[in-house]
C-alpha positions in Angstrom: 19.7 4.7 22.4 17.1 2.9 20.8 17.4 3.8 17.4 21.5 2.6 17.7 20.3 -0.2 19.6 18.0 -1.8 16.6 20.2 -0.3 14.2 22.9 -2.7 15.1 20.3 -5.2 15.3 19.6 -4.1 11.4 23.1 -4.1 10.5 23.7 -7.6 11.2 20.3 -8.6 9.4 20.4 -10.3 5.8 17.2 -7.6 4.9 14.2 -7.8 3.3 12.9 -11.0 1.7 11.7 -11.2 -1.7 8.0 -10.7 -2.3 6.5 -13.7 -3.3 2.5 -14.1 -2.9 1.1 -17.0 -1.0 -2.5 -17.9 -0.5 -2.7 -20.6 2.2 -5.8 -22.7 2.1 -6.6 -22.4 -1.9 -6.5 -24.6 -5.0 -3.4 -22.8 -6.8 -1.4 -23.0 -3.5 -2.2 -26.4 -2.6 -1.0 -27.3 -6.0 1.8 -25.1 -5.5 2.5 -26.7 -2.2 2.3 -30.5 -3.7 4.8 -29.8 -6.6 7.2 -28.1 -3.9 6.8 -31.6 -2.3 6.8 -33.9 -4.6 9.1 -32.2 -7.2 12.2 -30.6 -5.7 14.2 -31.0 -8.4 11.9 -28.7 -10.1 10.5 -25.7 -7.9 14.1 -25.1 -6.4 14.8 -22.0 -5.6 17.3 -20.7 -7.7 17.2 -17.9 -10.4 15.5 -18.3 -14.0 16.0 -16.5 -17.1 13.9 -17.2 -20.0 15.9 -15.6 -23.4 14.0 -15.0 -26.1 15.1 -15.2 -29.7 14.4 -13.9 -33.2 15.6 -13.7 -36.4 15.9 -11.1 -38.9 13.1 -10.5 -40.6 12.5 -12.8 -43.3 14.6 -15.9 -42.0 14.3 -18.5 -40.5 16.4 -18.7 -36.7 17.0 -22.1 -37.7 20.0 -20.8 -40.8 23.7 -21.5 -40.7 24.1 -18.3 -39.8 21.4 -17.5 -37.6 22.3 -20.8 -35.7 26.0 -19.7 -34.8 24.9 -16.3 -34.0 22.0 -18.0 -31.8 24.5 -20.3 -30.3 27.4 -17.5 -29.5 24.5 -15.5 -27.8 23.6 -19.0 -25.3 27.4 -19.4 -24.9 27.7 -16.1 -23.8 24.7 -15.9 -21.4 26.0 -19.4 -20.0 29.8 -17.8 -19.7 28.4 -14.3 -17.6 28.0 -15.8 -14.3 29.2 -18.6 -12.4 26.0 -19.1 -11.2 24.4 -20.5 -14.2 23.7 -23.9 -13.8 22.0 -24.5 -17.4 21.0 -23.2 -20.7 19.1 -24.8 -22.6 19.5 -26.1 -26.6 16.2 -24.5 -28.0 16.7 -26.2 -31.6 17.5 -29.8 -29.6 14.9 -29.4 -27.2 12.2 -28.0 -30.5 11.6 -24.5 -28.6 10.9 -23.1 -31.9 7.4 -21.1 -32.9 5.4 -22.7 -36.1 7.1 -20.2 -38.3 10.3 -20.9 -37.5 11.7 -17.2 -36.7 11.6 -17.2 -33.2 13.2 -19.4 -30.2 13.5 -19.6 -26.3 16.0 -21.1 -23.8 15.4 -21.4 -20.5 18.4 -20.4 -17.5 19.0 -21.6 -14.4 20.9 -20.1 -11.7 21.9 -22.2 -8.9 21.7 -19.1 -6.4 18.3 -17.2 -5.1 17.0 -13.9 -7.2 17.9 -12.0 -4.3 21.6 -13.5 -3.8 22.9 -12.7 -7.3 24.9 -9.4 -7.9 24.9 -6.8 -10.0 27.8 -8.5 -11.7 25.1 -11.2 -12.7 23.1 -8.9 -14.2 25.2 -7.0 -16.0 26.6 -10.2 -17.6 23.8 -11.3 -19.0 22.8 -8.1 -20.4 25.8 -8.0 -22.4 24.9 -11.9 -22.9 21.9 -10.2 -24.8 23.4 -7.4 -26.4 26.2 -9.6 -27.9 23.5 -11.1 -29.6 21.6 -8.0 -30.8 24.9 -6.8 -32.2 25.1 -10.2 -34.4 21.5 -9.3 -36.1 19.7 -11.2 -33.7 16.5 -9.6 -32.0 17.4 -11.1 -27.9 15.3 -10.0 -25.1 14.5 -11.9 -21.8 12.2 -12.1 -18.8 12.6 -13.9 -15.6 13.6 -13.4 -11.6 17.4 -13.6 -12.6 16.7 -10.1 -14.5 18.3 -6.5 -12.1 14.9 -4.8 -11.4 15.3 -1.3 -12.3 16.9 1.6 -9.8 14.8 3.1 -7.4 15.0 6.5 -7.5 14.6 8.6 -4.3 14.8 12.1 -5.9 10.8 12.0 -5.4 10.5 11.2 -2.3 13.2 13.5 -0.9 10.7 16.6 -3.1 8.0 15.3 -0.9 9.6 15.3 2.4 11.3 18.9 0.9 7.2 20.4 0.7 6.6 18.8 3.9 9.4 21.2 5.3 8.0 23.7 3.3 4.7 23.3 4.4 5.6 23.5 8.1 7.5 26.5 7.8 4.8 28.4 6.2 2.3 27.0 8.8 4.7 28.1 11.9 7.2 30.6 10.5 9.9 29.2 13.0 12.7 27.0 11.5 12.5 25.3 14.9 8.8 24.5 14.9 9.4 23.0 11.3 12.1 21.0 11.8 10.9 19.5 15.2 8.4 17.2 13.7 10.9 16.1 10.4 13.3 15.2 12.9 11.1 13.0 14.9 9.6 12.0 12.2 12.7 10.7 10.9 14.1 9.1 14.2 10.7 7.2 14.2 11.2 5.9 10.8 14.7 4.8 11.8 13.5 2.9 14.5 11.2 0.9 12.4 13.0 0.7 9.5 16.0 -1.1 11.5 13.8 -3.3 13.4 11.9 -4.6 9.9 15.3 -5.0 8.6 16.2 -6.9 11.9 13.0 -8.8 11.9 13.1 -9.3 7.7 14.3 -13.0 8.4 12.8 -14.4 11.1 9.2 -12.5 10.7 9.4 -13.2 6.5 8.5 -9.3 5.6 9.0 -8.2 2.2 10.0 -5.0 0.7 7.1 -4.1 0.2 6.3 -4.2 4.1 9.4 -2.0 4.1 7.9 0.7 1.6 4.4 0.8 3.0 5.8 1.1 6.8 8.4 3.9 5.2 5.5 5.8 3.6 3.0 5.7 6.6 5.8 6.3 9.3 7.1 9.4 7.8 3.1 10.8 7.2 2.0 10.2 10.3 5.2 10.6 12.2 4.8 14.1 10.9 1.6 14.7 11.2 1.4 13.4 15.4 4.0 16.0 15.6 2.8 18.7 14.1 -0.5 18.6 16.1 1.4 18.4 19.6 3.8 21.5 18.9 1.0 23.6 17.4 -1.2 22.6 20.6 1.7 23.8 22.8 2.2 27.1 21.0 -1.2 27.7 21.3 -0.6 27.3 24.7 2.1 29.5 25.2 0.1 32.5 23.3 -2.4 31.6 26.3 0.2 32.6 28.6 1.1 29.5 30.2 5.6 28.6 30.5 7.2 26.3 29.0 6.7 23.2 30.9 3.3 23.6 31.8 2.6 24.1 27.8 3.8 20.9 27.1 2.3 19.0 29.6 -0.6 20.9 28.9 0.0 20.1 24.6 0.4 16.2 25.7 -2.6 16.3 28.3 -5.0 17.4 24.9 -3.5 17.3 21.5 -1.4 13.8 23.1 -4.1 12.2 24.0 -5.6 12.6 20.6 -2.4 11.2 19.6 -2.6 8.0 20.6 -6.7 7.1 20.1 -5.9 8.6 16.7 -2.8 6.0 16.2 -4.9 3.6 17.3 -7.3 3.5 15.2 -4.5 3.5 12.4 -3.2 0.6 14.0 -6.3 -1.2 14.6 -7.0 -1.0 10.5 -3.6 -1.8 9.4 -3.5 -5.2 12.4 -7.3 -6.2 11.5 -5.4 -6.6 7.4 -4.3 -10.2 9.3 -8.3 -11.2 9.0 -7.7 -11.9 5.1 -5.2 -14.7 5.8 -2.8 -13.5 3.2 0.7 -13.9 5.0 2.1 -11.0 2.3 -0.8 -8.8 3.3 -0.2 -9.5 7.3 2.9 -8.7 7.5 2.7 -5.3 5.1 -0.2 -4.5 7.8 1.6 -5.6 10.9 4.9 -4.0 9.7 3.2 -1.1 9.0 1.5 -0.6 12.7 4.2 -1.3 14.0 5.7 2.0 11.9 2.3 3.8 13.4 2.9 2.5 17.0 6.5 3.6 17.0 5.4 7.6 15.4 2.9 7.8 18.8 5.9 6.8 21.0 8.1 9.5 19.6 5.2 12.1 19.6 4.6 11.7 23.2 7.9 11.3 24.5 10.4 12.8 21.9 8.5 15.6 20.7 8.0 17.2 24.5 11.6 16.8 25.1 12.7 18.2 22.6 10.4 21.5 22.8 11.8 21.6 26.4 15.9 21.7 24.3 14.0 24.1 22.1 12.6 26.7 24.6 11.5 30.1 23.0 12.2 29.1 19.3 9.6 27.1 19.0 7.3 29.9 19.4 9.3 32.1 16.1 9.5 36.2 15.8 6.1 36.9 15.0 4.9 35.7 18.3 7.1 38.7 19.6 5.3 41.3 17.9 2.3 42.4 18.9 -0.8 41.1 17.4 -3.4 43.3 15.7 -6.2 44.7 17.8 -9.3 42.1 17.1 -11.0 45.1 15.2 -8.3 45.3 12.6 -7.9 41.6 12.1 -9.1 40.0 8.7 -11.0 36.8 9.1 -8.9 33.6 8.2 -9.5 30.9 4.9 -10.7 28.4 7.6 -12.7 31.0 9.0 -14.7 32.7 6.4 -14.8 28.5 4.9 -16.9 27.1 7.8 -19.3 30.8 7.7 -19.9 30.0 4.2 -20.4 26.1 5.5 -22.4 26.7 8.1 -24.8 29.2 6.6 -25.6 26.7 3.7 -25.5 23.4 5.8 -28.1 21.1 3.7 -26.4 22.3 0.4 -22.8 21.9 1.2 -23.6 18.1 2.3 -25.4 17.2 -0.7 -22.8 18.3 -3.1 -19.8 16.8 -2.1 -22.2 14.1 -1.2 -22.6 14.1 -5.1 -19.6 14.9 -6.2 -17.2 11.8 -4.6 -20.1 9.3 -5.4 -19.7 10.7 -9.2 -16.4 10.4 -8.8 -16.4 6.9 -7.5 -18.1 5.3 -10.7 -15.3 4.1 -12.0 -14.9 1.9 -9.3 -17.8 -0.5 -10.7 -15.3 -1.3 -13.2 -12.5 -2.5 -11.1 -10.3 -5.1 -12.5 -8.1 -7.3 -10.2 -5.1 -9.4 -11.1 -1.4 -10.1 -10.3 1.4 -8.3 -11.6 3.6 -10.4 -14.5 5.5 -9.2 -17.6 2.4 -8.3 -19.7 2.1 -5.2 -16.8 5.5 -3.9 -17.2 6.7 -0.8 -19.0 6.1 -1.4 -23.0 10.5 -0.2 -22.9 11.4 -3.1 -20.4 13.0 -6.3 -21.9 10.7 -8.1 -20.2 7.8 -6.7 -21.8 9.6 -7.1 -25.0 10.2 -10.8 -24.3 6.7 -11.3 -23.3 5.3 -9.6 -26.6 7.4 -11.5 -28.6 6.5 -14.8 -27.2 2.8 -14.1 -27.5 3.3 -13.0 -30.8 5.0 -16.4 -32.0 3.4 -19.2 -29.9 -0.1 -18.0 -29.2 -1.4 -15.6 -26.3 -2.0 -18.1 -24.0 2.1 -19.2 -24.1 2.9 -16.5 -21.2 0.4 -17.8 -18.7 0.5 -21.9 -19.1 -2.0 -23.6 -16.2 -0.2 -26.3 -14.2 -2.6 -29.6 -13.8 -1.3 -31.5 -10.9 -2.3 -35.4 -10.5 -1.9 -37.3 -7.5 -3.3 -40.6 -6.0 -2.4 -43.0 -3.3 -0.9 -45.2 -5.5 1.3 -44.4 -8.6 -1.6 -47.1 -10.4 -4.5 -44.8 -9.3 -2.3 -41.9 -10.4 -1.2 -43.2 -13.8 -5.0 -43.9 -14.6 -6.3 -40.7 -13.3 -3.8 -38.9 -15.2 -4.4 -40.2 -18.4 -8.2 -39.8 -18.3 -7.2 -35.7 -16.9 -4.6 -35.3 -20.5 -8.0 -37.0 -22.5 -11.0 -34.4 -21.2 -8.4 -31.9 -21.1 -8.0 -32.2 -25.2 -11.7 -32.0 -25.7 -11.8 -28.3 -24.0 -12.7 -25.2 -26.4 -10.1 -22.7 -25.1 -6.9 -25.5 -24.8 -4.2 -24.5 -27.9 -1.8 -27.9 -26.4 -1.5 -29.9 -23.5 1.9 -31.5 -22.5 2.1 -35.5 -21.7 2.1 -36.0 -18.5 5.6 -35.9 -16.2 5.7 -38.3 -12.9 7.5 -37.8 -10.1 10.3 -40.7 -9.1 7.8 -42.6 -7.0 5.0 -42.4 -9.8 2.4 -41.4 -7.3 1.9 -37.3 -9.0 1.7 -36.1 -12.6 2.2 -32.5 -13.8 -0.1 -31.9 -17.0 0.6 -28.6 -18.1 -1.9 -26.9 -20.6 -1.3 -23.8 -23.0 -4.9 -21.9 -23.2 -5.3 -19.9 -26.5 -6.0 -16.7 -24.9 -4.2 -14.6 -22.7 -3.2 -15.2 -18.9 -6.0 -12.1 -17.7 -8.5 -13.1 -20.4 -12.0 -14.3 -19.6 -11.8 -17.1 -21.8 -9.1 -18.2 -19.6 -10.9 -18.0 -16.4 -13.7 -19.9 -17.8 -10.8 -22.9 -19.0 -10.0 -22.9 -15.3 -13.3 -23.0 -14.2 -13.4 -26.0 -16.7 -10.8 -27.7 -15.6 -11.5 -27.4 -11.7 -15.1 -28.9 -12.4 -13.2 -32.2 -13.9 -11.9 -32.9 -10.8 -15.2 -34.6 -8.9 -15.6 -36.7 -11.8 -11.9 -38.0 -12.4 -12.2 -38.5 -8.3 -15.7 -40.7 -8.6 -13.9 -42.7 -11.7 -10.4 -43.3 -10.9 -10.0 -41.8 -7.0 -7.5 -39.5 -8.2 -7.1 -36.0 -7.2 -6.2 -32.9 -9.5 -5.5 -29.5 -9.0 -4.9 -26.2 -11.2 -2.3 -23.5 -10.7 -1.0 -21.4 -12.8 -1.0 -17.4 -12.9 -5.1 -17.1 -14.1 -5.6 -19.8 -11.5 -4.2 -17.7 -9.0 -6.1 -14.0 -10.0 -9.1 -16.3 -9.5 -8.3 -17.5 -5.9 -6.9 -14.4 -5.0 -9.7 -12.7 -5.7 -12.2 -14.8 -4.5 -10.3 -14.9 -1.1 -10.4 -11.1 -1.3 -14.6 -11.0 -2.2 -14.9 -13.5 0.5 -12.7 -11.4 3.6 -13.9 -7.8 2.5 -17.1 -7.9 4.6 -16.1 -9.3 7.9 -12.7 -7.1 7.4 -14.7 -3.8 7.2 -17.4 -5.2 9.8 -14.2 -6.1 12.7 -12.2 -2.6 11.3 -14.8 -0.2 11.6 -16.9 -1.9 14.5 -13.7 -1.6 16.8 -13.0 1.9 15.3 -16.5 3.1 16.1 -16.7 1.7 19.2 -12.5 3.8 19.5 -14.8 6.9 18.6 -17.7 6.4 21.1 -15.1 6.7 23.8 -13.2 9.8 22.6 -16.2 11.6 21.7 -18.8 10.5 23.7 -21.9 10.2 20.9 -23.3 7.5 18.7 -24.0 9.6 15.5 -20.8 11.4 15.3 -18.9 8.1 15.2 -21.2 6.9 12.7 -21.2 9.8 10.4 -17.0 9.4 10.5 -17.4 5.5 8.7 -19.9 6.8 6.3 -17.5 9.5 5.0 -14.8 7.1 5.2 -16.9 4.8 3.1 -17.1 7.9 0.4 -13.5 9.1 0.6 -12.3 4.8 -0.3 -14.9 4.7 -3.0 -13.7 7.5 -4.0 -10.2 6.9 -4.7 -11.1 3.8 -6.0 -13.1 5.1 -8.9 -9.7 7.7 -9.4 -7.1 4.8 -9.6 -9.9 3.0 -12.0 -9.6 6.0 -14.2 -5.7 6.1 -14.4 -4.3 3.5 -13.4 -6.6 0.7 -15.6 -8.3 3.3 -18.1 -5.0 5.7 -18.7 -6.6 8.9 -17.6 -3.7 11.6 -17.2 -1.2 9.0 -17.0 1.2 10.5 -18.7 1.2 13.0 -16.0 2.1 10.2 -13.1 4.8 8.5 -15.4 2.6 5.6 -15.9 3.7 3.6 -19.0 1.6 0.7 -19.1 -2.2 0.5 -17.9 -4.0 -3.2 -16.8 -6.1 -4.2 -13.9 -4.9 -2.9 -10.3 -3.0 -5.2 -8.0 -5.0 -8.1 -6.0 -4.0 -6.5 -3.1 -4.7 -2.9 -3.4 -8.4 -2.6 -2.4 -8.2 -4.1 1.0 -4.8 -1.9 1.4 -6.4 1.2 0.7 -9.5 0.3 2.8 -7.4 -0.6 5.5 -5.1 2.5 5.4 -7.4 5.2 4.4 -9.6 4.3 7.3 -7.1 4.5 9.7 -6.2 8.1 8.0 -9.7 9.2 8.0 -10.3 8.3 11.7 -7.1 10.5 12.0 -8.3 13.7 11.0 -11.5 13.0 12.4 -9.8 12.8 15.7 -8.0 15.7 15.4 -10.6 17.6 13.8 -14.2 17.4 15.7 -12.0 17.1 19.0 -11.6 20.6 19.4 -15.3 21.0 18.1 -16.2 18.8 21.4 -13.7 20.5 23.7 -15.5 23.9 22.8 -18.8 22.3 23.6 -17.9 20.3 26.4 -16.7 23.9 27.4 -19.8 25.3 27.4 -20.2 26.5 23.7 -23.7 26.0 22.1 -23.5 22.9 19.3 -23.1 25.7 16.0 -20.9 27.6 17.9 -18.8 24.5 18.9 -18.3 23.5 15.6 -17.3 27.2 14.2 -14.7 27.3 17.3 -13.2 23.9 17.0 -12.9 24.1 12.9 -10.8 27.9 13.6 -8.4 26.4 16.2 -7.7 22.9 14.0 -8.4 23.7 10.6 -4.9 25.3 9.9 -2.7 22.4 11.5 -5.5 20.1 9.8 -4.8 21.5 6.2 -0.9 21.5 6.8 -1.6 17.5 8.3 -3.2 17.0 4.9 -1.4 18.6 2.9 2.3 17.3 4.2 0.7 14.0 4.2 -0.2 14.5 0.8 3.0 15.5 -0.6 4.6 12.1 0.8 2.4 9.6 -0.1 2.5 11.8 -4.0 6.3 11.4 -3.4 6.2 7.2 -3.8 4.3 7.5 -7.6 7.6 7.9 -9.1 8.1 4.5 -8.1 9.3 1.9 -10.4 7.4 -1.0 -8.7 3.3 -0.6 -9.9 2.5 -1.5 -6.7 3.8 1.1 -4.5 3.3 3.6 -7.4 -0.1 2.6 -7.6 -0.6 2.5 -3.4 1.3 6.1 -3.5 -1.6 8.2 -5.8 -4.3 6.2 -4.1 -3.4 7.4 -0.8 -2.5 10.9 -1.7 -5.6 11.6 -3.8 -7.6 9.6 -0.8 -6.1 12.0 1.5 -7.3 15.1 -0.5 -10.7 13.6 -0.3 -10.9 12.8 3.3 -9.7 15.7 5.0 -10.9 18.6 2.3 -14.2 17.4 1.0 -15.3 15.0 3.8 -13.5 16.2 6.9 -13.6 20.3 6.4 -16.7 20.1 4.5 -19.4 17.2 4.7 -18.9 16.7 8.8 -19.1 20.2 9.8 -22.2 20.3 7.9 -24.0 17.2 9.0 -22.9 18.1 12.7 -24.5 21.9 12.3 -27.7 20.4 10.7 -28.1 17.4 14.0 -27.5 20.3 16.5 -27.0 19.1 19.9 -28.4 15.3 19.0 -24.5 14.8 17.5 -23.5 15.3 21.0 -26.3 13.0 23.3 -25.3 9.8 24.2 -27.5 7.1 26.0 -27.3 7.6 30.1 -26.9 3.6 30.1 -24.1 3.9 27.5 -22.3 6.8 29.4 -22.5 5.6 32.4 -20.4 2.4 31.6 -17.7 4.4 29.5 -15.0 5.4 30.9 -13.7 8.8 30.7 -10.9 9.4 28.5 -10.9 13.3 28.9 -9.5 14.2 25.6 -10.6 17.1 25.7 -8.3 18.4 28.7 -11.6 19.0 30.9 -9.6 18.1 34.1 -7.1 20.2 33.2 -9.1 23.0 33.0 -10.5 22.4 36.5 -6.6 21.6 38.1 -5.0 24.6 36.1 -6.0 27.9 37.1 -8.0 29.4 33.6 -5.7 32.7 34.3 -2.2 31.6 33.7 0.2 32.3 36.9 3.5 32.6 35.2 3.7 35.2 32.3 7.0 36.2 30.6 7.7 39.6 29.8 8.1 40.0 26.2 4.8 38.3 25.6 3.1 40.2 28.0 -0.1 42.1 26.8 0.1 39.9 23.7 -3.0 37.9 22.3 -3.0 35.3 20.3 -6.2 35.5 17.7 -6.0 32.0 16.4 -6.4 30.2 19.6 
C-alpha cells in the first residue's frame, strides 16, 4: 500500500532536477549569485550549445566556399529545433582563432537542458553532420548536447550475482529471493518518494543514483542477516513464529543500530553546507531508513507466507555426525588467525597503508569537457578550441565589479581591466560590460594555461588579492568565478569541513557502538579500521581513476583529478558500511561471551556463526556497487569502484582479519567497560540475553521431519 501510495505520488512528479553545483557562502558563488541578479538577461536559464568550426586543412574557414558551407551548417543548427533562440555570426561577431582555420558560434535555447527532447538533440546532430558532410570538421559542447544512454545491462549482472550469491549461501530459491524482493520493494519506496520529492526538496540524479545503489546493498544485506538468523533458529528447533521473533529479537536489533550508523554518516554529509552534497546524503538515508523498515517488518512476514521453504532440502537430510564433519573456510580462517594474532594484524596493517599511498597524490576538481571520453563531441570541441585560441580559452575567469554607485563602479572597473593587463598568466582580458543601471561590470579574463593548471590557480589567487586594494582606492568591490575559481573554493570548503565532519560522524558512531557492545576499545578499534579501509580506497581510485592503472579493465577512457565531491562521499558511506559489518560481525562474538564463553573462544564462536552470511553481505554488496562502473557519468562510475573495492577492504582484510586479531591479542580488556559508564547505559540487549532467560534453552515445539537433526553451523 505504500509503495502504490508514493508511486502515484512519483507518477505525478516532474523528476529529478539537473545537477548543478552550488557552494553557498564562497567567492565564486557570490559572484555567481550577483550576475544572476544583476544580469538576467544573461544567466537565464535556457539551453547553450557552443559549435565549433574548422576548415580543411590548409584553408582558411574564412573562403567562399568554406563560408557557405560554414553558414549552411548555422542555418541548419538554427532550423533543428524550435527552441533555438539564437546563433550566432562567428565571422561578424570575429569568433575566429589567429590562424584563421577555426570558428565558434554560440546557441541559445529558450527552454531548460532538461526540457528539450530527444527531437532537439537529434536535430542538431544532424545540424553537425550536415556540416561534416560539406568538408567541414563541426563538433560542439554545451548543456543543449543528449548525454549519452545509460545502460543498465551492468547493473541487472550485479543484482543477477547477488541472486547467485544467495542461492549458493542458502540453497533454497525461497531464502534467495526473499531478500531481492524486499530489497526491491524498499528501493521502490524510495525511489518514488525522491521522484515525488525531486521538486520541492531540489534532489538531483545523482541523489537518485547514490540512494539506488545503497538501497539495493543494504536492503539486501539487512535481509539476508535476518533470514539466515531465523534458519539458524529453526535448526535449533524452535517453530516458525517463535524463529522469527526470535531472528528479529537478535539479528533485528542489529538491524537497525547497524542502519543507524549508516544513516547517521550519510545525514552528518549536511555539516559541509554543500546543498548538492545534502541532499545526495539525506536522500540516501532516507534509501537506508526505508531498507530497516522493510527488514523488520516485510522480511518476517514474508518468512511467515514462506513457511518450510525457507529452510531448503538439505535441512531435511540428516547432517553428518560432528566426527565426520570437515571444518568450514571461516573456520579453519580464524584458527589460522587466531594462532598467529600479532602477525596477522601487522600485515594487513601494512598492506592497506601501502596500498593507500597513492592517496597523498589526490587531485580534486570539477567535471567539464576536458574530463570527458577523448570519442565524445564534446571532448572533440574542447580540444579543438584549446588547440586554436590558447589553453586557457575553455576555462575563462568571470571578474565581477560592483559599487554603490554606477560612478564608484565605472572607476573601480577601469582600475580592475588595468592591474588585470599587468598579470603574468592573462593571454586577454575583455572591456568591461555594465549592467542597465551601470552600478556592476563583468570583466572576463582568458588565462594562458588550462582551467585545472597551477598557473591558473595562482592567476586567481592574483586576482582575489586585487580586490582589498581596488576597495581602499575606489570603494568598489570585485569578485572572481569561473570554473578554476570554483575547484579552489570547492576544495577549500571541503579541507575546511573534513575534520569536524569525521569528528561529529564517528563521535556519534562510537558512542552508537558503546551502547551495542558495551566496551570502549572495541568501538575504537572499529574507526581505526574504518580509517584504513577509506585510505585505502582512496589511494586505489588515485591509481586508476587519476593515474590510469588497469583502466582499461573498468571502461575508463579518460583519466584527470577525482570529483570535488568524492572524498567526503566515500568517507561518509564507507563508514556507515564498515560500522555495518562490524555490527553484524563482533555481535555474535559478544553474544557468545556475554553467554559465558571465555574472550578467544568468543571470538572463534561468533566469527563461525557470522562469517558465512558476512562473506555473502560482502560479497553481494560488492557485486552491486561493481555493477554502477559501467556508468557513463564519471561520478557514479568513479563512486561505484570506490565503494566496491572499499567494501573488499573493510569486511575481508579489516573486518575478518585485523579485528579478530586485535580482539584475541586484548583478551577480556576488549570487553570491560567503566562501572560509571555501564551503569548510565542503557541496555539494548542485542545480543538476545533476555531471550534466552524468557525462552526455555530446550525448544518446546519440534516438528517431525527435523527431529534428531543438528545443525553444525549454528
Amino acid at each position: 500500500m505504500i509503495l502504490g501510495a508514493v508511486g502515484a505520488g512519483a507518477a505525478s512528479s516532474s523528476g529529478p532536477a539537473s545537477s548543478s553545483i552550488s557552494l553557498p557562502g564562497t567567492e565564486a558563488q557570490k559572484a555567481f549569485d550577483l550576475l544572476g541578479e544583476k544580469f538576467p538577461a544573461a544567466n537565464a536559464e535556457g539551453a547553450t550549445a557552443r559549435v565549433v568550426l574548422r576548415a580543411p586543412d590548409g584553408e582558411k574557414i574564412s573562403s567562399p566556399e568554406n563560408k557557405t558551407a560554414l553558414e549552411a551548417t548555422l542555418a541548419d543548427v538554427k532550423g533543428s529545433s524550435a527552441r533555438i533562440g539564437q546563433v550566432s555570426d562567428p565571422i561578424a561577431s570575429k569568433a575566429l582563432s589567429a590562424d584563421g582555420t577555426t570558428a565558434y558560434a554560440q546557441v541559445t535555447y529558450t527552454a531548460k537542458d532538461a526540457d528539450l527532447t530527444d527531437g532537439d538533440h537529434k536535430g542538431l546532430e544532424t545540424a553537425l553532420e550536415s556540416g561534416r558532410d560539406q568538408g567541414l570538421t563541426v563538433e560542439a559542447s554545451g548543456n543543449a548536447l543528449a548525454a549519452p544512454e545509460e545502460s543498465h545491462t551492468a547493473e541487472a549482472i550485479g543484482f543477477a550475482l547477488a541472486a547467485v550469491i544467495l542461492l549458493i549461501t542458502f540453497g533454497s530459491l525461497i531464502a534467495a529471493g526473499l531478500p531481492l524482493l524486499t530489497a526491491i520493494v524498499g528501493v521502490g519506496v524510495s525511489m518514488a518518494a525522491i521522484t515525488a520529492l525531486s521538486g520541492p526538496l531540489d534532489l538531483n540524479s545523482n541523489a537518485s543514483a547514490l540512494a539506488t545503489m545503497l538501497g539495493i546493498a543494504v536492503g539486501i544485506d539487512y535481509a539476508l542477516f535476518i533470514v539466515s538468523r531465523y534458519r539458524s533458529e529453526r535448526a535449533d528447533g524452535y517453530d516458525a513464529r517463535e524463529a522469527a521473533a526470535r531472528a528479529n529479537g537478535t539479528a533485528g536489533s542489529a538491524v537497525v543500530f547497524a542502519g543507524l550508523t549508516v544513516v547517521i554518516a550519510l545525514a552528518g554529509l549536511a555539516v559541509v553546507n554543500l546543498p548538492i552534497l545534502t541532499a545526495m546524503g539525506l536522500a540516501a538515508a532516507g534509501a537506508v531508513v526505508i531498507a530497516v523498515l522493510v527488514a523488520i517488518t516485510l522480511v518476517p512476514a514474508l518468512l511467515g507466507f514462506a513457511g518450510e521453504r525457507v529452510r531448503g532440502k538439505k535441512r531435511k537430510k540428516s547432517a553428518p555426525t560432528t566426527a565426520t564433519t570437515k571444518p568450514g573456510l571461516g573456520q579453519r580462517w580464524i584458527s589460522y588467525v587466531l594462532r598467529r594474532p600479532a602477525r596477522m594484524l601487522l600485515l594487513p596493517v601494512v598492506a592497506l597503508g601501502v596500498v593507500a599511498l597513492p592517496a597523498t597524490q589526490l587531485e580534486l576538481g570539477l567535471p567539464d569537457d576536458g574530463s570527458k571520453a577523448a570519442s565524445s563531441t564534446q571532448r572533440k570541441a574542447y580540444d579543438m578550441l584549446s588547440e586554436s585560441f590558447g589553453p586557457g580559452f575553455n576555462g575563462p575567469l568571470t571578474v565581477t565589479v560592483d559599487g554603490k554607485d554606477p560612478a564608484v563602479a565605472r572607476s573601480g572597473a577601469q582600475d580592475m581591466a588595468k592591474s588585470l593587463g599587468t598579470l603574468g598568466d592573462v593571454a586577454a582580458v575583455t572591456p568591461a560590460a555594465f549592467n542597465e543601471s551601470g552600478d556592476t561590470a563583468i570583466i572576463t579574463v582568458i588565462p594562458k594555461s588550462a582551467p585545472g593548471s597551477d598557473d591558473t590557480k595562482d592567476l586567481v589567487a592574483d586576482i582575489r588579492a586585487l580586490s582589498g586594494d581596488l576597495r581602499s582606492d575606489t570603494g568598489a568591490r570585485s569578485l572572481v568565478t569561473g570554473t578554476t575559481a570554483l575547484n579552489i573554493d570547492i576544495s577549500d570548503k571541503f579541507s575546511a569541513a573534513i575534520v569536524p565532519y569525521l569528528a561529529l560522524v564517528v563521535g556519534l558512531a562510537v558512542l552508537v557502538l558503546i551502547l551495542v557492545f558495551r566496551s570502549i576499545l572495541v568501538p575504537v578499534k572499529a574507526a581505526l579500521g574504518f580509517l584504513l579501509s577509506v585510505l585505502a580506497s582512496l589511494g586505489a581510485l588515485v591509481a586508476v581513476f587519476q593515474w590510469g592503472w588497469l583502466k582499461d579493465l573498468i571502461g575508463l577512457e579518460q583519466t584527470g583529478p577525482i570529483m570535488s565531491l568524492m572524498p567526503v562521499l566515500m568517507v561518509g558511506i564507507v563508514f556507515g558500511l564498515a560500522m555495518d559489518y562490524q555490527v553484524f560481525l563482533v555481535t555474535r562474538m559478544r553474544e557468545a561471551y556475554v553467554h559465558g564463553a571465555d574472550a578467544r573462544t568468543a571470538v572463534e564462536t561468533g566469527f563461525k556463526h557470522s562469517s558465512t552470511v558476512v562473506t555473502a553481505a560482502a560479497l553481494i554488496m560488492i557485486s552491486v556497487f561493481a555493477g554502477f562502473v559501467g556508468s557513463h557519468d564519471a561520478m557514479i562510475k568513479a563512486l561505484g569502484f570506490g565503494l566496491a573495492i572499499a567494501v573488499a577492504f573493510d569486511a575481508f582484510v579489516v573486518r575478518m582479519t585485523i579485528i579478530p586479531a586485535a580482539l584475541a591479542l586484548l583478551g577480556k580488556r576488549a570487553w570491560s567497560l567503566p562501572t560509571w559508564i555501564d551503569r548510565i547505559l542503557p541496555n539494548v540487549d542485542i545480543e538476545g540475553e533476555k531471550l534466552t532467560k524468557h525462552t526455555p534453552t530446550a525448544p518446546t515445539v519440534r516438528e517431525p521431519s527435523y527431529a534428531g537433526t543438528t545443525d553444525h553451523n549454528h
